[in-house]
C-alpha positions in Angstrom: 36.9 -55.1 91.6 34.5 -54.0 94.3 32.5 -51.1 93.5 31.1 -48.8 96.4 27.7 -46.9 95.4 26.5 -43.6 97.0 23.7 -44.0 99.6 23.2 -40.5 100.4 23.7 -37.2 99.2 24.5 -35.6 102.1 27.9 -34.9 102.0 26.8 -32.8 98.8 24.2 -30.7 100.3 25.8 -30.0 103.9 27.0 -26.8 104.3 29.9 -27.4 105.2 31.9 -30.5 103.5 33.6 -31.9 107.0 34.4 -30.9 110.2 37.8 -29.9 108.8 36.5 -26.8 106.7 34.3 -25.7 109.6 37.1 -25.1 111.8 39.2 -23.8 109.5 36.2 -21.0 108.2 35.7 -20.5 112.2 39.4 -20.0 112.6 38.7 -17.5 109.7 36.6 -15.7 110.8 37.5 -15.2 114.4 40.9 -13.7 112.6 38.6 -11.3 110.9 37.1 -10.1 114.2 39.9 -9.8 116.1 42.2 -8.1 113.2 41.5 -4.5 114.2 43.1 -5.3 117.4 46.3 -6.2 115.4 46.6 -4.0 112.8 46.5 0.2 112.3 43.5 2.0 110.7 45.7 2.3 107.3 45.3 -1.6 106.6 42.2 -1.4 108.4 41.0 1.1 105.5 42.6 -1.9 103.0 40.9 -4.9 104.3 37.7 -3.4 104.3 38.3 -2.5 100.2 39.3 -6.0 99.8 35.8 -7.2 101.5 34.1 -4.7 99.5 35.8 -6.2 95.9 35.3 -9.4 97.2 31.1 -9.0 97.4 31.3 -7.4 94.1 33.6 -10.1 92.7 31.0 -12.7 94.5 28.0 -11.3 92.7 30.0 -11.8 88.8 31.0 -15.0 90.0 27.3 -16.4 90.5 26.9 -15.2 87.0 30.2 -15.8 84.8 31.9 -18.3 87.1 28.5 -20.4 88.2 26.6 -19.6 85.2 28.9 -18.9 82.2 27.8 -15.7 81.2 30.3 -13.3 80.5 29.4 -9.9 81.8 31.5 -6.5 81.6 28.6 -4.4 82.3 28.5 -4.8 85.8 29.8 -1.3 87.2 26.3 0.0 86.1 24.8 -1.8 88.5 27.5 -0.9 91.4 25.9 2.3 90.3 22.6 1.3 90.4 22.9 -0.2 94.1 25.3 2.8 95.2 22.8 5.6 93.9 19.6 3.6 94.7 21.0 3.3 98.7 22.1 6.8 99.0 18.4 8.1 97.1 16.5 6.0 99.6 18.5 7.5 103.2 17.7 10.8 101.4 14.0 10.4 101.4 13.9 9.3 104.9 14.5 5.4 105.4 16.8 4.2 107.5 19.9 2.2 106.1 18.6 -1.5 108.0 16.0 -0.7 105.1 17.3 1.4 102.6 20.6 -1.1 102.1 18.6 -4.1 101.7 16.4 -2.7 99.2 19.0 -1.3 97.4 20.2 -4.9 96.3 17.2 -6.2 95.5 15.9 -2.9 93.0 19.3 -3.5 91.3 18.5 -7.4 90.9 15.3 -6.4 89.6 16.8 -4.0 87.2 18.9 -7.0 86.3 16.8 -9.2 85.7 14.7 -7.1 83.3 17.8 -6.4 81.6 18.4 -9.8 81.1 15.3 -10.8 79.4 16.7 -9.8 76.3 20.3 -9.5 76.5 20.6 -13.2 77.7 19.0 -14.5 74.6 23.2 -13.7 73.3 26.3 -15.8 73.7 30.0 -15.3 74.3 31.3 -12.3 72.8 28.2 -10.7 71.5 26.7 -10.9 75.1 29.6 -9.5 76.3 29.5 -6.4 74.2 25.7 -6.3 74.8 26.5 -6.1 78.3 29.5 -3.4 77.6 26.5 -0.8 76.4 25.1 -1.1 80.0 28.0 0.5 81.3 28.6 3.1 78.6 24.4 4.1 79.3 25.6 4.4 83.1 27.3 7.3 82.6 24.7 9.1 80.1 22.3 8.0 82.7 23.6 9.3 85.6 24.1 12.9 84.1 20.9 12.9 82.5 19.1 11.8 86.1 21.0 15.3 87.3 17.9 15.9 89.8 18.5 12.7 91.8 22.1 11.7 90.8 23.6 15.2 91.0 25.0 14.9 87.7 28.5 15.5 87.3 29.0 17.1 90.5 28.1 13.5 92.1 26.6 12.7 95.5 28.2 12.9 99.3 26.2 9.6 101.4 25.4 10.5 104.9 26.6 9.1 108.0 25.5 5.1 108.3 23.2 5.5 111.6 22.3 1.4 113.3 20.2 1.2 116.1 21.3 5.0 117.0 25.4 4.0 116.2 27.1 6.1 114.4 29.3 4.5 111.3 31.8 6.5 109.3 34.1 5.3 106.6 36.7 8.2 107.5 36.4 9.0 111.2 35.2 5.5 112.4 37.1 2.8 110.3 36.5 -0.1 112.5 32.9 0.3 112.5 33.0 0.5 109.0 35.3 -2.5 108.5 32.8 -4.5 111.0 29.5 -3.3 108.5 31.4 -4.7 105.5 32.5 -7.7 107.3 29.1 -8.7 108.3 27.5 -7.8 104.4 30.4 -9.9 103.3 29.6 -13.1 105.3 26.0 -13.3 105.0 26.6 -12.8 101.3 29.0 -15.6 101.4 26.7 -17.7 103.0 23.8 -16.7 100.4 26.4 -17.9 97.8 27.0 -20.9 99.5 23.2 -22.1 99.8 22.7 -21.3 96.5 25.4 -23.7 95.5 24.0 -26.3 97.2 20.3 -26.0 96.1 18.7 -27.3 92.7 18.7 -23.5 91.4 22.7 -23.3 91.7 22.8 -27.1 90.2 20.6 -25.3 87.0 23.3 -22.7 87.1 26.4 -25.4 86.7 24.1 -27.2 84.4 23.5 -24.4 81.9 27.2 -23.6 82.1 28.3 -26.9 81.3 26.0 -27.3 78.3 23.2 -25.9 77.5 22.1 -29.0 75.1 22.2 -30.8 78.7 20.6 -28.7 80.6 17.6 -28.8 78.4 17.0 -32.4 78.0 16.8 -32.4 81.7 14.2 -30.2 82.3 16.1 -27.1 83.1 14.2 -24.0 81.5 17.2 -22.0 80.1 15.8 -18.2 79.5 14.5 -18.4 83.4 17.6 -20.1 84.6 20.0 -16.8 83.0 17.5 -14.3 84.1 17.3 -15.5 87.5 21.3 -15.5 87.7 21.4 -12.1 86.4 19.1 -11.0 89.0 20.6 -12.7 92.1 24.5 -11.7 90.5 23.1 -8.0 90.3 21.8 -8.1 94.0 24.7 -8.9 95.2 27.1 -6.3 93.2 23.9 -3.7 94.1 24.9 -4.2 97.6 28.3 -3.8 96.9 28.1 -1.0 94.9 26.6 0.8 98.1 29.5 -0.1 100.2 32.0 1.3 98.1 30.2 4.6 97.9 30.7 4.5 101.4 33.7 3.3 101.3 35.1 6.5 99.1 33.5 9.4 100.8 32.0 10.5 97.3 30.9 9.6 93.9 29.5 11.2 90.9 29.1 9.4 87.0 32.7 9.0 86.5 33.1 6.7 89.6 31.5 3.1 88.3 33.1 3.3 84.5 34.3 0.5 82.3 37.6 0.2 83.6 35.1 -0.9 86.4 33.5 -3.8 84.9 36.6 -5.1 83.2 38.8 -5.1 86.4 35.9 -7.4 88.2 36.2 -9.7 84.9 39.6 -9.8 85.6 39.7 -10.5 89.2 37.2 -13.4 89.6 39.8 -15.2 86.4 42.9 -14.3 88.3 41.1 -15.7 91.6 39.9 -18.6 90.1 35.9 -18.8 88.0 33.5 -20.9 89.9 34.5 -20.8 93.1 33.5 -18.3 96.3 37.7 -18.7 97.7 38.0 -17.0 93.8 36.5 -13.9 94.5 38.3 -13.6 98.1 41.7 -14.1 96.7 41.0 -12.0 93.0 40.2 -9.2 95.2 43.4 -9.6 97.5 45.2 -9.0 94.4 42.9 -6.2 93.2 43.1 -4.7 96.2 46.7 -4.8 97.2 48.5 -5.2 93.9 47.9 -0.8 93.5 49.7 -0.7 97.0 52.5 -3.0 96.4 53.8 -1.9 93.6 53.4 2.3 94.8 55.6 0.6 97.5 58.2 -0.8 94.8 58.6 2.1 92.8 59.7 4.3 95.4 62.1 1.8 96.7 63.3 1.1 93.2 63.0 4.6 91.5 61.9 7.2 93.9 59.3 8.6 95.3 59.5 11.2 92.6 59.5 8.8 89.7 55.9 8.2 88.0 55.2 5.5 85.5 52.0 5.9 83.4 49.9 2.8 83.0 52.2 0.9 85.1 49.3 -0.9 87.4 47.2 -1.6 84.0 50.1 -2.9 82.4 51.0 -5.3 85.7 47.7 -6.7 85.5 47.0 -7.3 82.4 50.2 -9.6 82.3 49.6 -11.3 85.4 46.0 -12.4 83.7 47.7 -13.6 80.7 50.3 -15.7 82.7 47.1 -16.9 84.4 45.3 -18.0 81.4 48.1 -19.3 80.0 49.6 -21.2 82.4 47.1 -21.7 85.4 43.3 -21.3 84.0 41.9 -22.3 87.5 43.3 -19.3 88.9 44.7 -18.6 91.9 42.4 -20.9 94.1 43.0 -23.3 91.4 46.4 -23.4 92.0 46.0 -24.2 96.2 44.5 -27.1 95.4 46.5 -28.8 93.4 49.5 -28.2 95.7 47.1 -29.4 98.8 46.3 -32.5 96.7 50.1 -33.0 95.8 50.9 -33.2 99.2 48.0 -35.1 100.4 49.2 -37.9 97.5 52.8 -37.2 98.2 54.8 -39.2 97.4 52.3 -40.7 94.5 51.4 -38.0 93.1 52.2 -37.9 89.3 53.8 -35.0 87.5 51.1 -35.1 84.6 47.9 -35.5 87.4 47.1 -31.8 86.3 47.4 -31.9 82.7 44.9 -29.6 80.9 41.7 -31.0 79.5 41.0 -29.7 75.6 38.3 -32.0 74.7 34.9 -30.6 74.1 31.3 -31.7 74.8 29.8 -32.2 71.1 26.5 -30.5 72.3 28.5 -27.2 72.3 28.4 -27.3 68.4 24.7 -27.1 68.7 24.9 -24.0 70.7 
């Protein structure tokens, strides 16, 4: 048997695996920019939420999908990075300045957070991490002289090199802004990935046991995931209080925090296409179904609970029958017809073994 060993690494470090997945990201891309010239402002208005969900979804994906820490906390800092942006234009800075800083307070925040809470695993880290975003809201109304309390905030017009940018009156400037947040954030992700900081990150995941014995310091490892995960939600936090015109303590709840847990699983955990295609489904599931109901019922007809209820089975089926999510679920049907016609039917089968260093955890 002839055994081929690698020689370099740098199929594993290039940005980009082949010249296959640059064109088809370039192809991407160029759709994106050229997609207000094909569709109305209404699904203009949509796309640009689904960007918006997606950076958020990116920033609990660094940290629960890269990093296996469960998180349902992370609407406070949406809050954090909305109210931080909008306090900063208010005191005179200008959003090139204000935005950017925004993210990087919340990771801060985050990252001081984590010293402690990160010390926890599994479920007691997630309820840990639940108590941030029942504080939010006390928080907010307590902090009524720079939050505005219950009565909530109203951001100011996005102004870029003397450009106005509106969420309302202007949607394809908006939808441009977003874009370009939600690419660079991308390519943050993706450099992360492909450094030894995002190779600590899988390595803690995987096993902690592991990660130890080869060198990896743990507590720094978590609080520096926290931190980079809550820069990137901070930023998106911003956008979407842009995005809806006006927020007050009510706006980033719980419901928050558990719909991003839920979207990154449906999507897929661990991977950036994830996020993209969790929030698809976020974004539009809402609209499809309104769409349904009044061709099924009415337009009269309401149904209490009906999106909540239509989610939460869809995640079930998920974890039940396609734990990889969404994204998961691409590649397996690329690689069955890639193999086609020797693929085998039990190629896919589920894994259930356990390392034995997870007992130790």
């Amino acid at each position: 048997m002839r055994i081929q060993f690698k020689t370099s690494y740098d199929h594993d470090i290039r940005l980009f695996p082949d010249r296959h997945s640059l064109i088809v990201y370039g192809a991407l891309i160029l759709l994106a920019l050229v997609l207000p010239f094909l569709i109305n402002e209404f699904y203009i208005g949509e796309v640009t939420n689904v960007l918006i969900w997606a950076i958020a979804g990116l920033g609990l994906m660094l940290l629960t999908g890269q990093t296996g820490q469960a998180s349902l906390g992370h609407a406070a800092f949406l809050a954090i990075g909305c109210y931080t942006n909008t306090i900063l234009i208010e005191q005179g800075l200008p959003f090139l300045l204000a935005f950017p800083l925004a993210g990087v307070i919340t990771g801060g925040v985050g990252a001081i957070i984590a010293i402690p809470a990160l010390r926890l695993h599994g479920i007691y880290l997630a309820i840990a991490t639940i108590a941030l975003s029942i504080l939010a809201d006390d928080i907010i109304v307590l902090l009524e002289p720079w939050t505005g309390g219950v009565s909530g905030k109203f951001p100011d017009v996005i102004r870029v090199f003397g450009m106005e940018i509106e969420r309302w009156t202007m949607p394809v400037r908006f939808y441009y802004l977003v874009l370009a947040v939600a690419v660079m954030c991308t390519l943050f992700y993706r450099n992360i990935l492909r450094s030894p900081l995002g190779r600590a990150f899988a390595a803690v995941r995987d096993s902690e046991v592991s990660a130890t014995a080869m060198g990896v310091h743990i507590a720094r490892t978590k609080a520096t995931a926290f931190g980079l995960s809550c820069m990137i939600t901070g930023w998106a936090g911003a956008l979407m209080g842009y995005y809806a015109g006006a927020f007050n303590n009510e706006t980033f709840s719980l419901v928050i925090s558990i719909t991003l847990l839920m979207m990154i699983v449906i999507g897929g955990l661990g991977s950036i296409h994830g996020a993209f295609f969790g929030a698809v489904v976020v974004a539009f599931l809402p609209q499809g179904l309104s769409i349904l109901k009044d061709t099924v019922l009415g337009s009269g007809v309401a149904i209490p609970g009906l999106e909540t209820g239509v989610f939460g089975m869809i995640l079930i089926l998920f974890i039940l029958f396609e734990p990889m999510g969404l994204y998961g679920r691409w590649l397996k049907i690329r690689i069955w017809f890639e193999l086609f016609p020797f693929a085998r039917k039990d190629m896919f089968r589920r894994q259930k073994s356990y390392l034995k260093t997870e007992r130790l955890r």
